[in-house]
N, C-alpha and C positions, 0 to 999 in steps of 0.2 A: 574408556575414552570419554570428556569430559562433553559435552553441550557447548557449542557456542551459536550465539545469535547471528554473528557472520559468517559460519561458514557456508553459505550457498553460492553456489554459482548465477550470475544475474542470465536472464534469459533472451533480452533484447534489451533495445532504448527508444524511449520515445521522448519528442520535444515537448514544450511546455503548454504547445494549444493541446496538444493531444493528450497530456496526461492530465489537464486541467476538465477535458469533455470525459473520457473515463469518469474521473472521482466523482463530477456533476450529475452522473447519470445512472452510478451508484446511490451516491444519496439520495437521489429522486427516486429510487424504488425503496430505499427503506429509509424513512423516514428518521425509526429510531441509531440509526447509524452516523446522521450528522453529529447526536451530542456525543456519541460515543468518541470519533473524531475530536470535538472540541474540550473534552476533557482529559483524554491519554496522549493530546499532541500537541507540539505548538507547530507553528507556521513555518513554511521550510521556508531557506536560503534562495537568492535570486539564482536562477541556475537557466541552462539552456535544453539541458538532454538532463533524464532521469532514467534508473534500470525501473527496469520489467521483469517480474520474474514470474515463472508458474507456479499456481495455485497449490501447494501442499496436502488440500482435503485429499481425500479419498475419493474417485471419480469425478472430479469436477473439472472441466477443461481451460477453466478461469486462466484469468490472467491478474498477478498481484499489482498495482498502480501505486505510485508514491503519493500518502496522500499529509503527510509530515513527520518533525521531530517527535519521534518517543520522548516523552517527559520523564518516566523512570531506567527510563536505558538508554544506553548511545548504541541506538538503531534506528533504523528509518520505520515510520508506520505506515505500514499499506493496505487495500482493500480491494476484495477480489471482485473482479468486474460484472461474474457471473454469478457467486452465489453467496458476495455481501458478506463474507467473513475478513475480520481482520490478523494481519500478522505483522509480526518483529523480521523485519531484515537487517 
């Protein structure tokens, strides 16, 4: 069976102050995670609600936050709230 980058199931949704305070408070713990953000994404679309989905590590009870367009995929790029890693949805 092949790999896709959408097959997941979204986990909740949240509005756009909330997914805006997530991603800010990501980045304010790691630093080097905003250029990482500003290099693999562009800026997403005006939207009202964004998916939520859970963190894929290994033990981590994160939650993944939209934090824009993937620049080399047509996936959303997100970052987990809890332990700052980023993924393709």
């Amino acid at each position: 069976m092949s790999s896709n980058i959408a097959q997941n199931y979204p986990y909740s949704s949240e509005d756009e102050t909330e997914r805006a305070a997530s991603i800010a408070s990501a980045l304010a713990r790691d630093g080097s995670l905003a250029d990482k953000v500003k290099t693999e994404a562009d800026r997403l679309p005006k939207g009202d609600r964004w998916w939520v989905w859970k963190c894929p590590s290994r033990g981590c009870p994160g939650l993944l936050h939209t934090a824009g367009q993937a620049r080399n995929a047509r996936a959303v790029f997100t970052i987990c709230d809890t332990c700052g890693k980023s993924s393709l949805r």
